[in-house]
C-alpha positions in Angstrom: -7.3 -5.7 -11.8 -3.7 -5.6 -10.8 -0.2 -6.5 -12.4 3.0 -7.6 -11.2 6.5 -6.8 -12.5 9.8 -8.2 -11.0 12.4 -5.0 -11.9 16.1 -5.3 -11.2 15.8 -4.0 -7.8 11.9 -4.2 -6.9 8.8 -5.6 -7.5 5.8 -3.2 -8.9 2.5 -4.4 -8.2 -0.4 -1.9 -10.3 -3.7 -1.5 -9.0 -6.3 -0.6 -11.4 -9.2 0.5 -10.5 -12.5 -0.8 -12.4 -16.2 -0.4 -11.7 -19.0 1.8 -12.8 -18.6 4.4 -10.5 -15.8 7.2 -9.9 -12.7 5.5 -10.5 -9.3 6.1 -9.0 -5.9 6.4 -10.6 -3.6 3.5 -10.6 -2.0 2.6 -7.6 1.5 1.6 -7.5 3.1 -0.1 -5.2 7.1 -0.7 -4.9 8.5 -3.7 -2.8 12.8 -2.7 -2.6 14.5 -4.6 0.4 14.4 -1.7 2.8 10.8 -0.2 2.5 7.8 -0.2 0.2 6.9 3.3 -1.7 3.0 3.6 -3.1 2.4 5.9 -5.9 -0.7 7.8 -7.0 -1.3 10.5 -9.5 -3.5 13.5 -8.3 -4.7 15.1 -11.6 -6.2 18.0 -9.3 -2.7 19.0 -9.1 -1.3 17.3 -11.8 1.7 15.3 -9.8 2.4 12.1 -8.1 2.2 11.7 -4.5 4.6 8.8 -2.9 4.4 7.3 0.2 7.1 5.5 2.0 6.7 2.8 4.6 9.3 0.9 6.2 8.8 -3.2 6.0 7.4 -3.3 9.8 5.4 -0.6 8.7 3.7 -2.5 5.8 3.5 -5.5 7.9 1.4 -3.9 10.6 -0.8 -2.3 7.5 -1.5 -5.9 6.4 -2.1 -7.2 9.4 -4.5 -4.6 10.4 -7.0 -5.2 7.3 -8.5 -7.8 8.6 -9.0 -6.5 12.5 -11.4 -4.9 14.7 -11.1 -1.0 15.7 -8.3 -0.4 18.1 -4.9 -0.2 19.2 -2.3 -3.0 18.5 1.0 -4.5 18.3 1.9 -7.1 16.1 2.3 -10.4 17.9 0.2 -9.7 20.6 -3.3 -11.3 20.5 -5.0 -8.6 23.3 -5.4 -5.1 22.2 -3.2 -2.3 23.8 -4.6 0.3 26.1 
């Protein structure tokens, strides 16, 4: 299950986790103009950890959901190296 919220100066997508096994905490995920934060509390150590990614940076992470193992560049249909 997920949300969606259009803030001011972002949109905030939630993931929730659901199933019957070992569930995760929510996920949060940030979209500002310049970059894209995700959020996760770790209740081991009782904090949030946050992640930054720059736009290209998120792009290449969705483009690389969907592809074989290896080394690419966006754009380019071969793989590098």
């Amino acid at each position: 299950m997920f949300s969606v919220e259009h803030e001011f100066d972002a949109t905030v997508v939630t993931l929730v986790d659901e199933g019957e096994s070992y569930l995760q905490e929510d996920v949060v995920v940030s979209s500002f103009e310049e970059c894209i934060t995700v959020e996760q509390y770790d209740p081991r150590e009782n904090r949030t950890h946050k992640v930054t990614l720059s736009l290209t940076q998120m792009k290449d992470l969705i483009a690389a959901v969907s592809m074989p193992e290896g080394v690419y560049r966006r754009g380019e249909l071969t793989e590098d190296g």
